[in-house]
C-alpha positions as CSV (number, residue, x, y, z in Angstrom):
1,X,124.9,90.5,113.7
2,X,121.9,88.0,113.3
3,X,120.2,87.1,116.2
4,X,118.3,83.9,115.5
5,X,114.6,83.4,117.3
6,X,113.8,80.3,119.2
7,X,109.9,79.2,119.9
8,X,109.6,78.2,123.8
9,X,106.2,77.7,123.7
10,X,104.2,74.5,124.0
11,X,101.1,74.7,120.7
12,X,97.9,74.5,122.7
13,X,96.5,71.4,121.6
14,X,92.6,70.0,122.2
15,X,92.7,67.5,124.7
16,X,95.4,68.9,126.6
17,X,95.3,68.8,130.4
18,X,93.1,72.2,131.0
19,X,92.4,72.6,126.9
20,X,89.4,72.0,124.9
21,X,87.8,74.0,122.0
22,X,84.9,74.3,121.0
23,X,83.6,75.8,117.4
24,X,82.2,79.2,117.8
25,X,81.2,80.6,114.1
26,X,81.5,79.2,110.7
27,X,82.9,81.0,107.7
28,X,79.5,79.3,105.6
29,X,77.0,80.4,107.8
30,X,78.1,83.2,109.7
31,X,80.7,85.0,107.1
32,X,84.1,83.6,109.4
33,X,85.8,81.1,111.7
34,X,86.6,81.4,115.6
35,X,86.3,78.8,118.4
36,X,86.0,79.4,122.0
37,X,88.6,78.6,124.2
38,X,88.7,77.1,127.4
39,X,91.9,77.2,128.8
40,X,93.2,76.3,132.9
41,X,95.4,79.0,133.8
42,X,98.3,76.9,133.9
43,X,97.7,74.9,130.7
44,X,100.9,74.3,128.5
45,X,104.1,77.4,128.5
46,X,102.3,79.5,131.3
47,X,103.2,81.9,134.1
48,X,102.3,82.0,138.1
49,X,101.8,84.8,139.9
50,X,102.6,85.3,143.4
51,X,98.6,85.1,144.3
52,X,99.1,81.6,142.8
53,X,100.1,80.5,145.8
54,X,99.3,83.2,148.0
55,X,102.2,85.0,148.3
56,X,101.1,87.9,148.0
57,X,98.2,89.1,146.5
58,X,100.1,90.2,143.2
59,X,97.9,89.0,140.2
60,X,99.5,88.2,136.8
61,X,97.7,91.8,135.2
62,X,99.8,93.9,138.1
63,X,103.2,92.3,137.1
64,X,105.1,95.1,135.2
65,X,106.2,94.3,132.0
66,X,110.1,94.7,132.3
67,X,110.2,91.9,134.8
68,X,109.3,89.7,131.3
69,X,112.7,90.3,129.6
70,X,115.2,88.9,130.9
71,X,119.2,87.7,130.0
72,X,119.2,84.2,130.7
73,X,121.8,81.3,131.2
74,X,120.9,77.9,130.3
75,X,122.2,75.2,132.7
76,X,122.3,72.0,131.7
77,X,120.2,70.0,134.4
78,X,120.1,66.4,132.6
79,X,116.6,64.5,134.2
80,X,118.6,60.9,133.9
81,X,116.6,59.7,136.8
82,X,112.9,60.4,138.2
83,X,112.1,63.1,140.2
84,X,115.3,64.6,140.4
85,X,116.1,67.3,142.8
86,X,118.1,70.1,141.1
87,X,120.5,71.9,143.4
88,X,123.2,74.8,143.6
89,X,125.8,72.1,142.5
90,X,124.1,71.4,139.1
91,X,124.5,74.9,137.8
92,X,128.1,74.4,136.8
93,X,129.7,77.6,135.6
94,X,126.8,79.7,135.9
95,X,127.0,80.0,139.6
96,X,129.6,82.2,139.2
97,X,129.1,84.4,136.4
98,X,125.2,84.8,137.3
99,X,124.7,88.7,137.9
100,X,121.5,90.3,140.0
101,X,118.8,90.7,137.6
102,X,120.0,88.1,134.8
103,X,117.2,84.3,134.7
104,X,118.1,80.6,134.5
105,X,116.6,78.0,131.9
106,X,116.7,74.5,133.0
107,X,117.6,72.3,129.8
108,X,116.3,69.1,131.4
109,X,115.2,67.6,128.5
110,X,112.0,66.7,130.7
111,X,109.8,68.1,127.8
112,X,109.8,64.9,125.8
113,X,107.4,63.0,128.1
114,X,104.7,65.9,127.5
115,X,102.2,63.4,126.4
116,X,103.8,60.7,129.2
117,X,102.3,59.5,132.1
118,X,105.4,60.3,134.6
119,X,105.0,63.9,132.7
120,X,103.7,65.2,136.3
121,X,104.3,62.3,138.7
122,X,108.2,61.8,138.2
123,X,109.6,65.7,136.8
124,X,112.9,66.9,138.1
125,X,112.4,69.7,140.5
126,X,113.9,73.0,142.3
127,X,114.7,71.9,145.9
128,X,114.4,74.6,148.4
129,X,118.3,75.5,148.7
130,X,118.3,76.2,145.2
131,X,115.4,78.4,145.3
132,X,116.5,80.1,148.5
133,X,119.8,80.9,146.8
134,X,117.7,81.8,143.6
135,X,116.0,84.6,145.3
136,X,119.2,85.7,147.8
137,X,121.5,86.3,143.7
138,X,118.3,88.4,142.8
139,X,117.7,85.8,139.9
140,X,114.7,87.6,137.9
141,X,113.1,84.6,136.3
142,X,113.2,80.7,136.1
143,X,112.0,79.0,132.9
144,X,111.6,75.0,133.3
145,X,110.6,72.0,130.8
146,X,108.3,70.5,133.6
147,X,104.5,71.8,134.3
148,X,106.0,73.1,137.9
149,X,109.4,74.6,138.8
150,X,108.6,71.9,142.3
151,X,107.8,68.8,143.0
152,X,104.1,68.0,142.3
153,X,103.6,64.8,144.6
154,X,104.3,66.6,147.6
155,X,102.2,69.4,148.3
156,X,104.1,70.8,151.3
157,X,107.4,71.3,149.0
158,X,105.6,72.2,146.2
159,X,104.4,75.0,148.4
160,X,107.4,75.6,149.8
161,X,109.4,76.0,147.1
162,X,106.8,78.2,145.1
163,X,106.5,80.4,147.9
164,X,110.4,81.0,148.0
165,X,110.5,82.2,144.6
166,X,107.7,84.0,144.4
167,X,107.8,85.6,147.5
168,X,111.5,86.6,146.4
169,X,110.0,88.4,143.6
170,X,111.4,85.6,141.1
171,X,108.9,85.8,137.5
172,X,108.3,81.6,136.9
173,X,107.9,80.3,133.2
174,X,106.6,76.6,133.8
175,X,106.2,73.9,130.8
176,X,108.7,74.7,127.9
177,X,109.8,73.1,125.3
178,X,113.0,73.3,122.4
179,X,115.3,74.2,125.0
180,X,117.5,72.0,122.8
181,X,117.8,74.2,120.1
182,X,119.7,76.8,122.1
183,X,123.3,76.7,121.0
184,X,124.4,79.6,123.2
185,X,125.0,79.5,126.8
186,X,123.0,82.8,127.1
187,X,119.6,83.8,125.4
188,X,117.2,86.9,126.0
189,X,114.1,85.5,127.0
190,X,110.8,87.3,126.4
191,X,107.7,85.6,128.5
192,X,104.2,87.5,128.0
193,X,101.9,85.9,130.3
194,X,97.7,86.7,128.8
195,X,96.6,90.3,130.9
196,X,93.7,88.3,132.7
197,X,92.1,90.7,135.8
198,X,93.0,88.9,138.9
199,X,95.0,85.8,137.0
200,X,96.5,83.1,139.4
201,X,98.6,83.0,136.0
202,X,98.1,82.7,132.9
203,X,99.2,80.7,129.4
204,X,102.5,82.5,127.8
205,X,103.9,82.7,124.6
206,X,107.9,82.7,125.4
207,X,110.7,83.4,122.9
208,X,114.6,83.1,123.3
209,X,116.7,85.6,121.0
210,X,120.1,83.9,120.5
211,X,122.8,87.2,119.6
């Protein structure tokens, strides 16, 4: 069968929140070309770890490898109004044929407003029932459209709801994009956060393989 590979992954751009470039070497005068980048841990497609939000004091370099593959269902969260709360009632089928071990991908469409001003201020959001019953069906990742799997105007959810899933051992893939191109209503999903020593989290390049 031909499985067909989908890009998740925002293209680090200059001028990003948390990006900027800066030329390094020269293929004229010193024989190549590299730049240096600076990059916020959370720029673009990126990762948490649990010390993120101190969880835990689990860094991005200690997360083992297997817990970046995952089977995941796509549930159709439409953001048709601003700041919407996600909950248990908006994932439809999949609430039922979710197994332990298996991630979610919220098709929100949110990704559109990258470059909008409401991008951070008005994204839809995990509330904390959602994320409690997340962690309780062993859900091994969440992938979202939005910069933050919670609400980023009010600190004391956004904490809480981070702290949920991470504390309940739940990998989080934050800021992707051409969720829309997934025809199938299950992908593997492949996340590989940069090894950084001590990372709060770190950029990610993240694939789906439709089967």
């Amino acid at each position: 069968t031909m499985s067909r590979i989908i890009d998740l992954t925002v293209t680090l751009k200059e001028g990003m929140r948390g990006v900027a470039f800066e030329a390094f070497k020269v293929l004229e005068k010193d024989g190549w070309n590299a730049r240096m980048l600076h990059l916020y841990s959370h720029a673009g497609t990126h990762m948490d770890a649990p010390l993120h939000f101190g969880v835990n004091d689990t860094t991005i370099d200690r997360i083992p490898p297997d817990r970046f593959i995952a089977d995941a269902w796509v549930v159709d969260a439409p953001a048709v109004t601003d700041s919407m709360m996600i909950g248990i009632e908006h994932l439809g089928d999949v609430k039922d044929n979710l197994n332990a071990g298996e991630g979610l991908l919220f098709r929100t469409g949110w990704h559109r407003f990258i470059d909008a001003g409401n991008y951070r201020t008005a994204l839809p959001w995990i509330g904390r029932g959602l994320a409690s019953w997340c962690v309780e069906k062993k859900v091994k990742l969440i992938g979202v459209e939005p910069p933050s799997v919670a609400i980023l105007t009010d600190r004391e959810e956004l904490q809480a709801v981070h702290r949920i899933l991470l504390g309940g051992d739940v990998v989080l893939v934050e800021g992707l994009c051409n969720l829309e191109q997934i025809k199938r209503p299950k992908v593997k999903l492949i996340a590989l956060p940069l090894k950084i020593e001590g990372g709060d989290g770190a950029p990610a390049r993240v694939i789906a393989i439709e089967e």
